[in-house]
C-alpha atoms as a printed R data frame, in Angstrom:
    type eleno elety resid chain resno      x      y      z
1   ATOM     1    CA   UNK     A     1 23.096 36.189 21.452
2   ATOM     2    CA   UNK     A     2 23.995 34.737 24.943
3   ATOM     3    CA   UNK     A     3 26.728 31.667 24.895
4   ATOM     4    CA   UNK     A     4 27.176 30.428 28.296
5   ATOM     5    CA   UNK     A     5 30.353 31.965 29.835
6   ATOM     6    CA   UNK     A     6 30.660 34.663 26.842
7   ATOM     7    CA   UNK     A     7 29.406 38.214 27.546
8   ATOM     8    CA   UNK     A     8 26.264 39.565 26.103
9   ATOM     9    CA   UNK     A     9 28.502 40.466 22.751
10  ATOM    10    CA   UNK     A    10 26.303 43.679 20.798
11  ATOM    11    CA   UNK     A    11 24.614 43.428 17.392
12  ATOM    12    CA   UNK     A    12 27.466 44.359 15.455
13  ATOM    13    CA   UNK     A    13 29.435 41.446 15.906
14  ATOM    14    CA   UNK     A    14 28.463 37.868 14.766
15  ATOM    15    CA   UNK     A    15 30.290 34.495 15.460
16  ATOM    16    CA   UNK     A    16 30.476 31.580 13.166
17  ATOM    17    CA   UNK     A    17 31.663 28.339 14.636
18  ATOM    18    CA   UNK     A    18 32.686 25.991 12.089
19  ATOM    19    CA   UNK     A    19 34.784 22.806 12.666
20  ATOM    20    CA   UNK     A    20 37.822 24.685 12.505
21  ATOM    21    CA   UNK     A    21 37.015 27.379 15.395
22  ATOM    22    CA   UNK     A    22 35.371 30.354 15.289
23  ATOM    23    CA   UNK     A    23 34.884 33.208 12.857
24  ATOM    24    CA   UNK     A    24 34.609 36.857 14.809
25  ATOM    25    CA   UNK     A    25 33.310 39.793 12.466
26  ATOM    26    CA   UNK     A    26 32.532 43.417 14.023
27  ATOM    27    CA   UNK     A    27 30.589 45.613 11.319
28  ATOM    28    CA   UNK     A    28 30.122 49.570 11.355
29  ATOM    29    CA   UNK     A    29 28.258 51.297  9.314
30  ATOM    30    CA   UNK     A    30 29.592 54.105  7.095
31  ATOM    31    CA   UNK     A    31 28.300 57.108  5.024
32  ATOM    32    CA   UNK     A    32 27.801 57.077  1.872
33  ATOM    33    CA   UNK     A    33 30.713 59.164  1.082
34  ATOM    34    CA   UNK     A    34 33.336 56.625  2.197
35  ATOM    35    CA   UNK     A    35 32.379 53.589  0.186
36  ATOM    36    CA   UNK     A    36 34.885 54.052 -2.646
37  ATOM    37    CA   UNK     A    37 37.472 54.037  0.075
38  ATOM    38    CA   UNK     A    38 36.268 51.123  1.269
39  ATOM    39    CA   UNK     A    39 38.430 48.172  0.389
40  ATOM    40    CA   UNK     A    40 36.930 45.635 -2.311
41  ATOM    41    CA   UNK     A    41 35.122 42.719 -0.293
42  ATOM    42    CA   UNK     A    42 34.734 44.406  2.935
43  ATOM    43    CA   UNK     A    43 31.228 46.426  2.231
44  ATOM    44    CA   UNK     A    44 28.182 45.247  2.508
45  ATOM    45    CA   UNK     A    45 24.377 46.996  2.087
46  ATOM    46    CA   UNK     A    46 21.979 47.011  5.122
47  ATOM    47    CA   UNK     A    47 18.613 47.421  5.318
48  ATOM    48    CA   UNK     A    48 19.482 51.438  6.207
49  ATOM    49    CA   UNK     A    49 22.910 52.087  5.973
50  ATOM    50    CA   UNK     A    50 26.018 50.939  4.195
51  ATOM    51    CA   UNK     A    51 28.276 48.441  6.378
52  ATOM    52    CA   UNK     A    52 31.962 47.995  6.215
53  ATOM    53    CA   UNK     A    53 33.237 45.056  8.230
54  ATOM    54    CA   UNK     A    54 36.040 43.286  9.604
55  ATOM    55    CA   UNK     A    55 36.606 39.687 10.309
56  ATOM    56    CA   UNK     A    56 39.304 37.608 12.473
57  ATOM    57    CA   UNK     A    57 39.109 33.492 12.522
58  ATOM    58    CA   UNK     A    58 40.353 31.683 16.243
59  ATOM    59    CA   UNK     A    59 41.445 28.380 15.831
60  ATOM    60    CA   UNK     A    60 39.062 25.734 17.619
61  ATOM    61    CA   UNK     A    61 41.822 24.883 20.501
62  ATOM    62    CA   UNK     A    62 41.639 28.800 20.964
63  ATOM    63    CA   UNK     A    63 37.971 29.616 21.099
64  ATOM    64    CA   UNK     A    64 37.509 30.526 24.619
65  ATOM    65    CA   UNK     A    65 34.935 33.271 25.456
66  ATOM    66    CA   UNK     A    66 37.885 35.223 26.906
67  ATOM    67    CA   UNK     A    67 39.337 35.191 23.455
68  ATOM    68    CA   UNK     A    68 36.561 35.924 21.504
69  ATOM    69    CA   UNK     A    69 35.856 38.934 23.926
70  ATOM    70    CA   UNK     A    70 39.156 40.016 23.331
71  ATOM    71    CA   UNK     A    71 39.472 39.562 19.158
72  ATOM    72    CA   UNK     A    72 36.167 40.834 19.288
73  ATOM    73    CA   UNK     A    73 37.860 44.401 20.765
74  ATOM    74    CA   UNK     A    74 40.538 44.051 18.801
75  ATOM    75    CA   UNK     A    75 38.251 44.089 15.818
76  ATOM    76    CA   UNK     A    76 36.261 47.168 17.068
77  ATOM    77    CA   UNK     A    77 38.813 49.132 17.496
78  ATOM    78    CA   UNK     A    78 40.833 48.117 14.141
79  ATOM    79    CA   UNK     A    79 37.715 48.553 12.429
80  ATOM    80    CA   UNK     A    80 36.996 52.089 14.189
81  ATOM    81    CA   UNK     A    81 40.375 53.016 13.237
82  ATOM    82    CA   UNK     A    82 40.150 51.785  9.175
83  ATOM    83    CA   UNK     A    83 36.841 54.009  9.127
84  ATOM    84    CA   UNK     A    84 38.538 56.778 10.451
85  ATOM    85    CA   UNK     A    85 41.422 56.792  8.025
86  ATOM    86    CA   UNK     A    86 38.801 56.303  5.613
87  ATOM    87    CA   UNK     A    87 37.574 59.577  6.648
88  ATOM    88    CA   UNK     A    88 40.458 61.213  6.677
89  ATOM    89    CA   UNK     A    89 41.081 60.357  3.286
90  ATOM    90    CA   UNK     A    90 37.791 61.381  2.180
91  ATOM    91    CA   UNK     A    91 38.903 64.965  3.735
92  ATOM    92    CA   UNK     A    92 42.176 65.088  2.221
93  ATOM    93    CA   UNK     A    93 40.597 64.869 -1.145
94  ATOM    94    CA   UNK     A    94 37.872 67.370 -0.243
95  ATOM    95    CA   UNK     A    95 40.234 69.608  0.726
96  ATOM    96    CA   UNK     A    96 42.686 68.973 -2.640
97  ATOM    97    CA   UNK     A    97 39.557 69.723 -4.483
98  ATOM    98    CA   UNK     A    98 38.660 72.990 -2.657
99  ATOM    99    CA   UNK     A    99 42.523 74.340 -2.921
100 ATOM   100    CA   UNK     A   100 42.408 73.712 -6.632
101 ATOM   101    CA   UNK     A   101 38.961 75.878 -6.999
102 ATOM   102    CA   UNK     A   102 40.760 78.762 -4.617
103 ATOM   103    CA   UNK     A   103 40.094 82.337 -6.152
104 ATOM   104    CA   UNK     A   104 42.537 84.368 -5.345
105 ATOM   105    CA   UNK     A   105 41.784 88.212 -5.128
106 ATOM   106    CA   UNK     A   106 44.377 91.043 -5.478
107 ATOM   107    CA   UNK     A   107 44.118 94.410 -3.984
């Protein structure tokens, strides 16, 4: 979507203007592995993948295309972040899991 004075923003982000401002949401999609980590309300299904978003509202006096540029970052990299914790997680419990299966051998 082009917006006159706002960069060419990529297809994981969407903007809805209402008569309040703006709402900014940055998606990423996830494995399969992660969605019971995912917090309730924040996953979605897409056509291919599993999507776990975040959102941000600016109010209207603040909607600049600077700003939404900038919460849109913001987003990203919060989002990026959440998924990676996520994953992390995910590991923890993996690992947990393996530890408790350990055979140990004695010579």
């Amino acid at each position: 979507m082009k917006i006159s004075g706002l960069p060419e923003l990529p297809d994981n982000c969407s903007l809805k203007f209402h008569a309040n401002g703006v709402r900014v949401r940055v998606s990423l999609n996830i494995e399969k592995e992660l969605i019971p980590l995912v917090p309730k309300g924040k996953l979605q299904r897409g056509s291919k993948f599993f999507v776990y978003w975040c959102a941000e509202e600016i109010p209207l006096i603040y909607s600049t295309p600077k700003n939404i540029n900038m919460v849109y970052e913001n987003l990203l990299n919060r989002a990026m972040r959440n998924v990676r914790q996520m994953k992390k997680e995910m590991l923890d419990s993996q690992i947990r899991v393996l530890k408790a299966k350990q055979i140990k051998i004695k010579f």
